[in-house]
Every structure is written in structure tokens, then in C-alpha cells.
N, C-alpha and C positions, 0 to 999 in steps of 0.2 A: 504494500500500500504506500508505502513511504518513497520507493522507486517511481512509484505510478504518478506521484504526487510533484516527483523532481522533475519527470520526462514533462508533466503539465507546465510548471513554474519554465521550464527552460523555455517552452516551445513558445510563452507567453512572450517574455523575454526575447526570443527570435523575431516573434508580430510585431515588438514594439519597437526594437531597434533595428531589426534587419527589416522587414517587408515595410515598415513606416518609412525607412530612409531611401528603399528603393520608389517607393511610390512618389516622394519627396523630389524625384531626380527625374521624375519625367518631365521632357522639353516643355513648357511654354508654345504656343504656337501661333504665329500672327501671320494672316495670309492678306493684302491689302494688294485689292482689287481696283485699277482706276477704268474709268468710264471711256469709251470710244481713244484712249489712247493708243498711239500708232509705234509702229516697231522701230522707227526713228527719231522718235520725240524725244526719247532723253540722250545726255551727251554721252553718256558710256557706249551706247547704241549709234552713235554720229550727229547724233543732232548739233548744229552750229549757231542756232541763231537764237535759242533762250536756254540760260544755262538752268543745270539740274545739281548743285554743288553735292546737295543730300541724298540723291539716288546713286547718285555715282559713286559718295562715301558708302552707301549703301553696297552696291556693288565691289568696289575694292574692299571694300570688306569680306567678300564671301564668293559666290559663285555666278555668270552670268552666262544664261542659254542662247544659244545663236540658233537653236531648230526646233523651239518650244510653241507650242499652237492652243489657241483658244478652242473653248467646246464648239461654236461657230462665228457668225459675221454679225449678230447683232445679241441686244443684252441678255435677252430673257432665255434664249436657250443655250448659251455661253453659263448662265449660272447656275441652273438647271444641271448640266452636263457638270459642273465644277461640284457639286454638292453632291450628288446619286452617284459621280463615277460612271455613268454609262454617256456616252456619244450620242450624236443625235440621231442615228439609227435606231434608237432603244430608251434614251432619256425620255417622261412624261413631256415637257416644253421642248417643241423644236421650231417654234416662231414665236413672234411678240403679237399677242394677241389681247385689246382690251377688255375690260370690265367697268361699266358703267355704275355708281358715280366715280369710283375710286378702284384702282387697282387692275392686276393683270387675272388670267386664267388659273385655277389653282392646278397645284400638282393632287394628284389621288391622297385621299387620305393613310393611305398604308407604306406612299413612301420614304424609304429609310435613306439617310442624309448622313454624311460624314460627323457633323454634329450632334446627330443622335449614338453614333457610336464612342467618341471620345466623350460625350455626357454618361453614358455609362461605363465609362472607366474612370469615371472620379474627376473629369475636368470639366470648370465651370466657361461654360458658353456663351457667346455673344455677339450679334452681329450689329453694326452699326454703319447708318448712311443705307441705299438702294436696295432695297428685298425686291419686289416686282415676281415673285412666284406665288402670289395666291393674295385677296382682296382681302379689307378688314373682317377680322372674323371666318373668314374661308377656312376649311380640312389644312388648308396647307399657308396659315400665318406664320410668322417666324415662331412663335411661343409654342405652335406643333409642330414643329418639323427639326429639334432639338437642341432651340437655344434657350437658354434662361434670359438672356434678356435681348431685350431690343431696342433700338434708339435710331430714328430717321425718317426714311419716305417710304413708305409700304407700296404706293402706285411709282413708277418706272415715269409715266405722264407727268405725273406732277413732279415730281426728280428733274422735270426741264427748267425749272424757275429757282433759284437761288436764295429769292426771298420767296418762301410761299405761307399762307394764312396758317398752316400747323405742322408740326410736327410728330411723330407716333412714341411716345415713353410706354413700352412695353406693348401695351393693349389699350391705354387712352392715348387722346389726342390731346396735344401739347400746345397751345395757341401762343405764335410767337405776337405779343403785342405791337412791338413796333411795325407789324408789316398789316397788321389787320386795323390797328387805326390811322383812320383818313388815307391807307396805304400809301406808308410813308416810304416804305422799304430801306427798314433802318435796321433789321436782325438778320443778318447775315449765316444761313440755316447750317452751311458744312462749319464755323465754328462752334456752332452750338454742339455739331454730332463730334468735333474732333475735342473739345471738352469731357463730352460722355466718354469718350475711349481712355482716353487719359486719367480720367475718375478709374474705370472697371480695372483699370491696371494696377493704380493703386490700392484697392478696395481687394484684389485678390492676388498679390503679390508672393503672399506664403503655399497661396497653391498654385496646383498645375492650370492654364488657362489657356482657350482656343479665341481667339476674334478672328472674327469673318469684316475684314473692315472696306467696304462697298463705297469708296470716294466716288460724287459724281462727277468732278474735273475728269477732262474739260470734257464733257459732253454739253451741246445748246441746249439753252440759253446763251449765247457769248457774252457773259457777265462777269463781273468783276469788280471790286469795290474801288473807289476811286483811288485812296493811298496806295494801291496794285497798279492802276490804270497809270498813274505816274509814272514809273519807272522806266515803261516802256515808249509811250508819247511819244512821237513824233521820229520813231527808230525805224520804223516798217513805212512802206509807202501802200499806203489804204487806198488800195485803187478805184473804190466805189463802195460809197455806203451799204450797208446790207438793210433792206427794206424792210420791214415787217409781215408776214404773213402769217406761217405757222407759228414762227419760231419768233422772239421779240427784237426790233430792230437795233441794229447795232451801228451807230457812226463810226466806232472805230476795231473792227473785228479782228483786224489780225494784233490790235496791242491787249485786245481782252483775252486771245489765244493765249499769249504770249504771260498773261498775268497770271491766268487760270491753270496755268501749266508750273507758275510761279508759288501758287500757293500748294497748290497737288505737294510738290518739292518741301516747303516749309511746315507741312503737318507730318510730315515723314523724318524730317530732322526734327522737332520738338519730341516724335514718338521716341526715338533712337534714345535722343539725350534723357527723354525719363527711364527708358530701359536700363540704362547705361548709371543712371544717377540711384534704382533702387539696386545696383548691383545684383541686375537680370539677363544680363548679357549673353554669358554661357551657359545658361539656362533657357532661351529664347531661340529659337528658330523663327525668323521673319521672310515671308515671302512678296514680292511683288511683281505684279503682274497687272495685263488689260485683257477687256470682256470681248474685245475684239478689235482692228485695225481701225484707223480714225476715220471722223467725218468729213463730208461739209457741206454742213448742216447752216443754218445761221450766220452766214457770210465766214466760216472756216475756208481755210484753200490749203489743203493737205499738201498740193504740189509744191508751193512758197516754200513750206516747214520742211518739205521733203520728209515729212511724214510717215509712208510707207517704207519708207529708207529705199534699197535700190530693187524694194519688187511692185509689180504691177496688182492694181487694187485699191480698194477702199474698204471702208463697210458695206455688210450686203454682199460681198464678192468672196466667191468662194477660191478665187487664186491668192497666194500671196501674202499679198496686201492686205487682203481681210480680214487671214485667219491665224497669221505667223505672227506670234506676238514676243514683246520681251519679259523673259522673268529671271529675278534678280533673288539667291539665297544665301542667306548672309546666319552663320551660326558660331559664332569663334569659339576655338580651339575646339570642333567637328568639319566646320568645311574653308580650306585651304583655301586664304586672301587672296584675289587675283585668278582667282582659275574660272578656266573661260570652259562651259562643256558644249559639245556639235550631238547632242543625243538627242533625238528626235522624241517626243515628249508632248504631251494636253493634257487638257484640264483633268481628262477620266483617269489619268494618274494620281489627281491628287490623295483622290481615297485611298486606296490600295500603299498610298508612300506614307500616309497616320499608320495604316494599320502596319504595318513592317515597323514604323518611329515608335510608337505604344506596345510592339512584341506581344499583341492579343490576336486571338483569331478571328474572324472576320464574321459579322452575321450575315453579309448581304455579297451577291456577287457583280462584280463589276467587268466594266473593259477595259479597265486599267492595269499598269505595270508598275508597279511602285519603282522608283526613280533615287531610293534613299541610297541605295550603294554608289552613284552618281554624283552624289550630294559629298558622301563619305570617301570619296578617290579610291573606291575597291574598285576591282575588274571585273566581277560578277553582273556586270549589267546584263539584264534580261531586256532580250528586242521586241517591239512588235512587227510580228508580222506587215500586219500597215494601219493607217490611220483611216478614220472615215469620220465625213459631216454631211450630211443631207440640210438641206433649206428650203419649206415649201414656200415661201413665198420670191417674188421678182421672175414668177413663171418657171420657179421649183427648179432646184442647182442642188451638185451630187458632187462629191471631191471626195478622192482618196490619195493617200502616199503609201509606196512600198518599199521604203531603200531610196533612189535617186529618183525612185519612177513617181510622177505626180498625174494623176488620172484626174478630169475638169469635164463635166456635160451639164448646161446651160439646158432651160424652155423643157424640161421632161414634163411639166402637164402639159404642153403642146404636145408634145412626140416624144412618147414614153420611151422610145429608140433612137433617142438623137444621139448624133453622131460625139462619140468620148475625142477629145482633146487629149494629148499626151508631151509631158516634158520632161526632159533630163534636169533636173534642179542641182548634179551636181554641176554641168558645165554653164547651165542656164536658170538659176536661182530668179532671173526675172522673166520665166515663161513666158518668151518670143516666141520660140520657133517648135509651131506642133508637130510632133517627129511621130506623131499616128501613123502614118502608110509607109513609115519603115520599119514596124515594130507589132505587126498586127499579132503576134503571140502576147505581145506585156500587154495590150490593150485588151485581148480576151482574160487573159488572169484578170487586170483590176475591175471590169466589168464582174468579172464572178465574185469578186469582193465587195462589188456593189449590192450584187442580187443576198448577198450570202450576210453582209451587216444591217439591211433594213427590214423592220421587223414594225407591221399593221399598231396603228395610234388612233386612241379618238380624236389627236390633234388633227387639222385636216392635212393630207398626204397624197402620194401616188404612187402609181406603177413603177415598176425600178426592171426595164427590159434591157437587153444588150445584145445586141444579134451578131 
């Protein structure tokens, strides 16, 4: 009895200093998502003409991908595909689709989310800034789809205005006053949510913690507070006002580009310096990334910014430009300053690279590759096969990569057999020259790749033929 009683005491003993201290050591995890940013907008990526001092510190810090892709070309199934792990062949959202007053389409009530799985391993959750996967109250609000809290714009729509009438603290709505009286547009709403993140960090600093942090820079509105709009003044040649229609007018859009791009940068350097100030650093794994390639939208001119950097595209487009984004991992003393990786890599990776980080087994299955030995400079990387994005809308676009080989078919609800496009992205990274009719073997593989990733959605959809 007295052995029996020692084996307990010890095993107690083991809970409380060995498995307490290992649980104690899981990473921190901050994934920070910018809105219609393009794969050349920051300067570590080339951008020349508005600097990014803090992503770049960012970057020299840690790891930076040169063949990393978003879940598609525009937000709601880019974040969709980022949270499920599954691609837009199989992700619930594979378009942006509205819900009237407020909010987007929800996802199914039974889908499981990266955040539901790191909340049940002990880490307290959080997203903040752009949700756009399910309306107030919806099956699929952030508060069910497993964050603990929430702070921002539940509608994607309203995420176009800068100053807007409210904001969402969890499950109520937040009335910023300066903007709802006499709309003065005096509450400037991304400081309000970069405040909230700053609070949550603090607030859960002794434990493990996940943010999902959803900046809407710069996507339009081309807005910008005036001590921003300074800086830039009179540096760009504003070849023509931008008029109002959808989006709200702008006199001077490429120096509101240029400021909104400025502040994106200075919430990302105050994040650092708090990480950095509660001595969270090596305990923190920070990601950043865009929801897809840029706009222009609201008098934006991507070509000016050189934007896409040197590939063909925008948003909406499934070459390129659309879908090859930058992402920046910065973990000190796990991922080696300075190192640049060419691993071809999306969103549907990010689940599968928690679940490998957390060393728990996985409840849900995705199409992802966890990318953590990448991260860690092991050689173990596991390939994919190839990538895939489907888009039913702009008359329904289909893209897959296999290795060098990029497969592109345009108008499939016209002609479910329209003709696949094909490029060498090693020699031709800005798909010029479609080498289809010398290669009719790699364009029946990617066709079958096509047939063999998309799989029937209540989203609306189509036939996926290849002859």
C-alpha cells in the first residue's frame, strides 16, 4: 500500500512539473493575414516605392517563401480554405457571396477549423479584424467555429469603410461614436481592433495563445487618416482622381495606397515590440501573409506598385498574380534568420503545420502538408503532389501546379471543356508562353487532377471536363 501510494505521489509530481512544463512550452501562434495584398508590396519581396521597415524586420528575422499561395483570388474562400485546410475543390466557401443586412454565407454548422482544434489543446483563441465566413449569429460566427473571442467586422462588405457605424466585441455590437455622430469619421476602426490584439496578448501571456489577426489594409476603401496621408503627399503622380461609385472617392489614391500599406507595417512593428517587451519571442511563432494578390479597386493601380511583382495577374485571376502570395515566419532560435524557402506551399497547409507544431493527432482530414520541417531547416519535407483552386465566379476558373507545371482554364460555365493553358513556371514564373501543344501528356495529367480535386458544393459550381 505504501508503494502504491509512492508510485501515486511521484506520478503527481510528474503532472505537475513535467507535463505542466511541457504544456507551458507550446508555441504561441500568431498568423496575420493582410487584405488584397500583392506579392510585391513589401520590400523584402521588391517592392520600391513605400517602404515596409517592420515586415522586413519581420522577415530577416525568420523565414521568407518565394512559392507560397493563397487558398484562392479573392477573401472569403482564401479564408475558408486557411481555416478547414481543405482547397477550394472541397473547402464549404469557394466564392464571396453576400448576406443581406450584414455578413457573408455561413460555412455548415459541423465545420471543424484549425481553431477548434488548438482550443482543444489548451490554447486560448482569437480572431481579430475581417471574419466574412458566416453573418451575425449564423452556424458559422466566429464564437462557433472555435475562437473564444472576437473583435472586428463580421461582414467582408462593411470591412470596405475604415470608419464604419460599429464594430462586433464578441457577439454584441460595439458603436464607435465618433463615426455614428453627425458622421464625423473620427474612430479610426483597425486601431480600435489593433488595441484588442495587443490587450489579448497581454491578458494571456502565461499561456499558450492562437490569433487569427485579419488586417483589412489595404483593401478599398483607399482610406487613410490624414497624419498617414502626409507622409506620402505629393510623392506619386495621381494621374486622375478616383471617382466614386462603389467604392468611396478618392483624390489622392495612390498616396492612400501608399499610407495604408504604411500603417499595415506599423501594427506589425508595435505587435513584435510587445512580443518582444513580455519576453514572448521564443515562444511565439508569427506568420504573415495575404488573402490573395492585390487590387484595383478604388482608384489602386497595382501596375504603378508593381504589385504582382514580376507575375501576370490580379485578384480574381487565377494565374500568378492572384494566387502566389508572400509569407513571412519568423520564430527565433527554431527558424534560421535570413533563410529564404522555394517550397511550394497554401493556405490548406496551415492546419496540418499546428497539428505536426502541437504533436496531437489530428481530428479532421485535410489537403494539406504541414510545412513545419521547412520552417525547422530539416530535409524531411513532404511534396505535394500539386496544388489546386477552383473559382466559380468571372465565368468559373480552374488552376492547378504540379512541380514546374502550372495548368490555367478560364469560362468553364461557358464550356465545361475549354481549352487548359499550360506553363513552365520554372523558366516562365510570368506565364507568357502557353507550351499546351507541346506537352499534350502534362496537360492530360493536370486535367485529371482537375477532375480528381473537385468535389459537388451547395456553393454554386460546375462541371470540371477535360477531353
Amino acid at each position: 500500500m505504501l508503494g502504491e501510494m509512492k508510485v501515486f505521489l511521484l506520478a503527481l509530481a510528474c503532472l505537475a512539473l513535467g507535463f505542466g512544463s511541457i504544456e507551458a512550452r507550446k508555441p504561441n501562434v500568431i498568423y496575420i493575414l493582410a487584405d488584397d495584398l500583392g506579392y510585391g508590396d513589401l520590400g523584402s519581396y521588391g517592392q520600391a516605392k513605400v517602404p515596409t521597415p517592420n515586415l522586413d524586420r519581420l522577415a530577416e528575422s525568420g523565414m521568407r517563401f518565394t512559392d507560397h499561395y493563397s487558398g484562392s483570388s479573392v477573401c472569403a474562400p482564401a479564408r475558408s480554405s486557411l481555416l478547414t485546410g481543405l482547397h477550394t475543390g472541397r473547402t464549404p466557401i469557394r466564392g464571396n457571396a453576400e448576406r443581406q443586412p450584414e455578413g457573408q454565407v455561413p460555412m455548415p454548422a459541423n465545420t471543424y477549423t484549425v481553431a477548434h482544434y488548438l482550443q482543444h489543446f489548451g490554447y486560448q483563441t482569437a480572431v481579430f479584424g475581417k471574419w466574412g465566413l458566416g453573418y451575425p449569429g449564423s452556424v458559422s460566427d466566429p464564437l462557433k467555429m472555435g475562437f473564444d473571442r472576437f473583435y472586428g467586422y463580421n461582414c467582408q462588405r462593411m470591412a470596405h469603410s475604415y470608419y464604419p457605424a460599429w464594430l462586433w466585441d464578441d457577439d454584441q455590437r460595439e458603436f464607435l461614436s465618433g463615426n455614428t455622430r453627425s458622421f464625423q469619421n473620427r474612430d479610426y476602426a483597425p486601431d480600435f481592433i489593433q488595441r484588442e490584439v495587443l490587450s489579448f496578448i497581454n491578458q494571456n501571456k502565461d499561456q499558450p495563445f492562437f490569433i487569427y489577426y485579419a488586417i483589412i489594409q489595404p483593401h478599398a476603401d483607399m482610406d487613410a487618416p490624414e497624419e498617414y496621408m502626409e507622409k506620402f503627399r505629393g510623392k506619386f503622380p495621381e494621374e486622375q482622381p478616383y471617382e466614386e461609385d462603389y467604392y468611396l472617392g478618392q483624390e489622392e489614391p495612390y498616396t492612400a495606397f501608399a499610407a495604408m500599406i504604411t500603417i499595415l507595417d506599423e501594427y506589425v512593428g508595435e505587435l513584435m515590440e510587445e512580443i518582444d517587451r513580455l519576453g514572448l519571442a521564443e515562444d511565439t511563432l508569427i506568420l504573415f501573409s495575404s488573402d490573395n494578390g492585390p487590387h484595383d479597386e478604388g482608384g489602386a493601380n497595382p501596375e504603378y506598385f508593381n504589385s504582382s511583382g514580376d507575375f501576370r495577374g490580379i485578384k480574381r485571376d487565377l494565374y500568378e498574380g492572384g494566387i502566389r502570395v508572400p509569407l513571412i515566419a519568423s520564430w527565433p532560435g527554431h527558424i534560421a534568420p535570413g533563410s529564404v524557402s522555394d517550397h511550394p506551399s497554401a493556405f490548406w497547409d496551415f492546419f496540418p503545420t499546428m497539428v505536426d507544431l502541437v504533436k496531437k493527432r489530428s481530428y479532421a482530414a485535410t489537403d494539406g502538408i504541414s510545412f513545419l520541417p521547412t520552417l525547422l531547416g530539416e530535409e524531411d519535407q513532404e511534396q505535394h503532389e500539386y496544388l489546386y483552386w477552383e473559382f466559380p465566379q468571372k465565368g468559373g476558373r480552374l488552376a492547378v501546379r504540379s512541380g514546374k507545371w502550372k495548368g490555367v482554364r478560364y469560362n468553364v460555365h461557358k464550356d465545361p471543356s475549354s481549352t487548359l493553358e499550360l506553363y513552365n513556371l520554372e523558366i516562365d514564373p510570368g506565364e507568357t508562353t502557353n507550351v499546351a501543344a507541346d506537352h499534350p501528356e502534362i496537360v492530360a495529367r493536370l486535367g485529371a487532377y482537375m477532375r480528381e480535386a473537385h468535389e459537388e458544393s451547395a456553393y454554386p459550381t460546375f462541371a470540371i471536363v477535360v477531353e
